[in-house]
PAVEX-709147 format. One record per residue (C-alpha): residue in three letters; x negated, y, z negated. Coordinates in steps of 0.2 Angstrom, whole numbers, plus 5000, padded with zeros to 4 digits. Each point is the difference from the previous one (the first is absolute). Layout:
// residues N
ALAXYZ/...
//
This chain:
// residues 279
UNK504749834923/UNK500049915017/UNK501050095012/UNK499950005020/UNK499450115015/UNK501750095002/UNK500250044983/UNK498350084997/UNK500250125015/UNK501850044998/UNK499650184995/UNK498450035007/UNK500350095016/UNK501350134990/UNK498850024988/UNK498550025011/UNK498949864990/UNK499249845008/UNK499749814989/UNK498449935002/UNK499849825004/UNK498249974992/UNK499549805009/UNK499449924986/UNK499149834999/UNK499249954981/UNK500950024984/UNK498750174995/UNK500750105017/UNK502049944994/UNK499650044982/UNK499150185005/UNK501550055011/UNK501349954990/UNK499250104987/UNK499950145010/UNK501750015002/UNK500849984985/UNK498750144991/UNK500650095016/UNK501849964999/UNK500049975020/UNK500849875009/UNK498749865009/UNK500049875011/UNK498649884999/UNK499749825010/UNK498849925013/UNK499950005019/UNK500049865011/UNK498250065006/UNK499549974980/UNK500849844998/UNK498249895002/UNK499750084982/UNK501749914992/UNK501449945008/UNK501950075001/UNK500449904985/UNK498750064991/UNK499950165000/UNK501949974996/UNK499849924986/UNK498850144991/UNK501050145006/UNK501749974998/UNK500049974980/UNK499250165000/UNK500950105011/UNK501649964989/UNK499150054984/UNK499550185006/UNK501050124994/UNK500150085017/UNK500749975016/UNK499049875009/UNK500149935017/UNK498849835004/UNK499850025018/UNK499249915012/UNK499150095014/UNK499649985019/UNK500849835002/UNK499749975017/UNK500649824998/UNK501949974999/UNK499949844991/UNK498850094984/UNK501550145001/UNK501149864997/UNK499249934987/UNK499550174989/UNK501850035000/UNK500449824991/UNK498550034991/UNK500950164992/UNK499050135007/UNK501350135000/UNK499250115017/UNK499449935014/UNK499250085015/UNK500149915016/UNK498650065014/UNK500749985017/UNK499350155006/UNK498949915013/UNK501549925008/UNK501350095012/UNK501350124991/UNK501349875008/UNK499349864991/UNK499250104983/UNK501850044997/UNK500649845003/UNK499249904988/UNK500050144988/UNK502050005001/UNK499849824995/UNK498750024984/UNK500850154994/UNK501749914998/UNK499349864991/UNK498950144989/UNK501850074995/UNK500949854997/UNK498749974987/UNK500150164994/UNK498350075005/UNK499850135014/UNK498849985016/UNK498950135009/UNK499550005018/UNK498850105010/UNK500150075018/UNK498650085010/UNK498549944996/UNK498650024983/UNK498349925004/UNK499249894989/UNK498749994992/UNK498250005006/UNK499550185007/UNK501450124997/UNK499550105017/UNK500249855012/UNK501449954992/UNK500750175003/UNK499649975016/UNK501449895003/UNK501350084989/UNK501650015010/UNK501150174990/UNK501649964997/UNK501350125005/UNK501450064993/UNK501349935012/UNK499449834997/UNK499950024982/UNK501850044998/UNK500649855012/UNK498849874992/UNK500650034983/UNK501849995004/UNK499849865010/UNK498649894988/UNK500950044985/UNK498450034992/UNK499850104982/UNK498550095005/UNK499150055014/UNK498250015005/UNK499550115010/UNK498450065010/UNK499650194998/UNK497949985002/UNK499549894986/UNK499149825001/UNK499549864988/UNK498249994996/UNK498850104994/UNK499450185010/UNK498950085007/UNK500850165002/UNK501650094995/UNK501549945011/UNK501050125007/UNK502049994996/UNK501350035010/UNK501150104985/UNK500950055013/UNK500349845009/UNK500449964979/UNK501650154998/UNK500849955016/UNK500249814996/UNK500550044984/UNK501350135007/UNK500749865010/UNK499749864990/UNK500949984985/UNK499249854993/UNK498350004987/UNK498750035009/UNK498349934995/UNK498350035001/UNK498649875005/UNK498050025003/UNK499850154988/UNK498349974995/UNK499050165008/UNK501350124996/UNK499850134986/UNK501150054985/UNK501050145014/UNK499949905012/UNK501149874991/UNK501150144992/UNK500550065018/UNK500549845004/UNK501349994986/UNK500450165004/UNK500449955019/UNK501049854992/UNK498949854994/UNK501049904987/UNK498649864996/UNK498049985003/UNK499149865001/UNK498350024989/UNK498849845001/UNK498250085005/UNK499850124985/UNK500449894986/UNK499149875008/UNK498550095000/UNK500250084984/UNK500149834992/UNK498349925008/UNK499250154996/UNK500449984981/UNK499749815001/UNK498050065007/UNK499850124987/UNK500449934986/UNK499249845004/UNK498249934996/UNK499449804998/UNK500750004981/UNK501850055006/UNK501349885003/UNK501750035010/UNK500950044986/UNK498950134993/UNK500550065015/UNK501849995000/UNK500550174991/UNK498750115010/UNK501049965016/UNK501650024992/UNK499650154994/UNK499250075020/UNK501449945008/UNK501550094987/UNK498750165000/UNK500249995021/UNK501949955000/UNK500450154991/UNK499050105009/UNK501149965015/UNK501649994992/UNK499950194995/UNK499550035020/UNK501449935005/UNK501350074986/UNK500649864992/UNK499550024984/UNK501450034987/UNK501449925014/UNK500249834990/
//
């Protein structure tokens, strides 16, 4: 069923669980999370980012996930994720998308707030809900220069942005980066309670790549509601593509193996983060 952003987190901070959003850009990555969570009977977003959009556009990717979001016989959000551009949030809200995430973490926290007071009232009047970020996750690239530049958010400032932006969920930078690392990043878990503890709203997770299966578990336990999972399942899908491949295989030989990596890898992380059995 094809529900929104607010509706799937609703409870997770009481009951001390966290959604994964699983970015997703071909049919056998939708097909193997979705899977995934109905045989786990977990809630799931799933959608694009605007960094993946040269693979398919807004549209697109609309018009192979929504049909099957509605089918699923659990609560699905199709969200689309790190849109730095106003205009592509715009239009993933008239496209149906029913999450959006607008990036403005790069500007002032006068102007982020501004213009994510503006997209988050039209996300609501179409009935879908809007996150935001504050502080600063690096992308991709090398996870340690990117880290390099993370500016933490703080507590104080996590509070006033949501009240002021409106927003439905908050990102927030504890220590982690987009992009593949090197070596294990170090959280701020403390930095994680104390927002939470002042902070109200959802709080998500971003750039959670080189963390480990605790690492992930304390950061639901400080108060992360949502985390955002691209690299794993990503990977896990070339790497069944390449070893199931030789020159007599065609792509749709293909199809189930990945399907089957990537549910195999979704659930693995739905169990982390304690989802399974919420829907």
């Amino acid at each position: 069923m094809l529900v929104n952003l607010k509706t799937i987190l609703a409870d997770t901070r009481e009951k001390h669980y966290a959604v994964g959003l699983f970015n997703c850009v071909t049919l056998e990555m939708t097909k193997g999370i979705l899977q995934a969570a109905e045989e786990l009977r977990s809630p799931v977003l799933i959608g694009p980012a605007e960094s993946l959009l040269p693979g398919a556009t807004l549209a697109e990717y609309a018009d192979m996930m929504l049909g099957m979001a509605k089918r699923a016989s659990v609560p699905v959000a199709l969200h689309f994720d790190h849109g730095f551009t106003p205009s592509l949030v715009e239009e993933a809200i008239r496209l149906g998308y029913t999450s959006v995430m607008y990036d403005g973490s790069m500007l002032s926290f006068e102007e982020n707030a501004r213009m994510t007071q503006k997209l988050a009232r039209l996300a609501h009047e179409a009935g879908a809900s809007l996150e935001a970020e504050i502080g600063h996750v690096g992308s991709n690239g090398s996870a340690e220069e990117a880290l390099s530049r993370t500016v933490y958010t703080q507590p104080e400032e996590a509070l006033r942005f949501a009240q002021e932006s409106g927003c439905d969920a908050l990102a927030v930078a504890i220590g982690t980066a987009h992009g593949v690392y090197k070596s294990r990043p170090k959280l701020d878990i403390g930095c994680l309670e104390r927002i939470a503890k002042a902070c109200p709203t959802p709080l998500v997770l971003h750039g959670g790549s080189g963390l480990s299966d605790e690492d992930f578990r304390a950061c639901v336990r400080g108060g992360i509601s949502k985390i955002n999972i691209f690299t794993h399942n990503n990977l896990a899908a070339a790497r069944a593509a390449r070893e199931h491949f030789d020159d007599s295989t065609g792509a749709f030989e293909l199809m189930p193996y990945v399907t089957e990596a990537v549910k195999r890898e979704t659930m693995r992380h739905i169990r982390i983060f304690g989802s399974e059995g919420k829907a």
